[in-house]
FIBATOR-933778 format. One line per field, with one value per residue (C-alpha): residue number from 1; x, y, z. Coordinates in steps of 0.001 Angstrom, whole numbers. Layout:
N
resi c(NUM, ...)
c1 c(X, ...)
c2 c(Y, ...)
c3 c(Z, ...)
//
This chain:
74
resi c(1, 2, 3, 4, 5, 6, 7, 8, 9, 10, 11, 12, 13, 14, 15, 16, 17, 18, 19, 20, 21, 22, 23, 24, 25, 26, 27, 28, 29, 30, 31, 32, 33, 34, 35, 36, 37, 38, 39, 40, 41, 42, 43, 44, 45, 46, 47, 48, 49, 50, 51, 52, 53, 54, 55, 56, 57, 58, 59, 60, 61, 62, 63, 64, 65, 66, 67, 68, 69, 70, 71, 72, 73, 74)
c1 c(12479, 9729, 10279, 7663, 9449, 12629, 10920, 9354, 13434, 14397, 11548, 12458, 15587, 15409, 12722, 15109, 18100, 15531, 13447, 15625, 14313, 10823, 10423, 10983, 7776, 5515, 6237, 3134, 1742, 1323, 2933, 3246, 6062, 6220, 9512, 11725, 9046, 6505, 3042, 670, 349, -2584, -3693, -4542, -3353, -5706, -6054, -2214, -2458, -5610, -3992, -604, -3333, -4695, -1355, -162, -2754, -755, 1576, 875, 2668, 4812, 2632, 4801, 3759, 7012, 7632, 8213, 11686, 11256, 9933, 10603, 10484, 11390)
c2 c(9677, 7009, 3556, 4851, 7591, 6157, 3866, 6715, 8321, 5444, 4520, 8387, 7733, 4317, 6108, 8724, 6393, 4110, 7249, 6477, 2590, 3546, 6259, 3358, 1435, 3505, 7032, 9336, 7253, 7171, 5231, 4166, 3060, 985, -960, 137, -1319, 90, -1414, 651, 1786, 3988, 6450, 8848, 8609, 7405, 3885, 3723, 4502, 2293, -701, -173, 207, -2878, -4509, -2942, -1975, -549, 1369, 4893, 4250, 7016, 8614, 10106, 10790, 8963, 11875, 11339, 12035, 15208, 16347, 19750, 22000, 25614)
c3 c(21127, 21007, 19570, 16461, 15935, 15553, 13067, 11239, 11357, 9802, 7203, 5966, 5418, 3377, 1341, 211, -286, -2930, -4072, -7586, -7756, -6751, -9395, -12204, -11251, -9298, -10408, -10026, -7243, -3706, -1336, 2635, 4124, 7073, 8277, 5259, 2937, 754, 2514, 405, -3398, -4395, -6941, -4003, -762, 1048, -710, -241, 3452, 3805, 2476, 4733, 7870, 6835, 6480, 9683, 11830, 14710, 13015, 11425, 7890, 6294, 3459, 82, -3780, -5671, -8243, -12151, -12864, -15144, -11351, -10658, -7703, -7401)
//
């Protein structure tokens, strides 16, 4: 396993251990991660993942919609 895929392994899993925090303040929107840290916000994802790139240029960030709570998936 490569060094940025470890990082990616890892930047998954802190998103799903604070998916409950991040649904209180930026439910409905899209989000990068990069280095256990949200480094983009957007209404679409693409301005979330264009403001991580800019943030982090050499790192590809981890792209995710934070779902409202009343989310539902069958």
């Amino acid at each position: 396993m490569t060094s940025e895929e470890k990082r990616l392994k890892e930047d998954f899993k802190w998103l799903v251990k604070n998916t409950a925090s991040l649904q209180r303040t930026l439910s409905g929107k899209f989000i990068a991660v990069v280095n256990k840290s949200v480094a983009g916000i957007g209404k679409t994802a693409k301005e979330a993942y264009e403001k991580a790139k800019k943030a982090f240029p050499d790192k590809e960030p981890l792209m995710d919609m934070v779902p409202a709570k009343e989310f539902l998936l069958l």
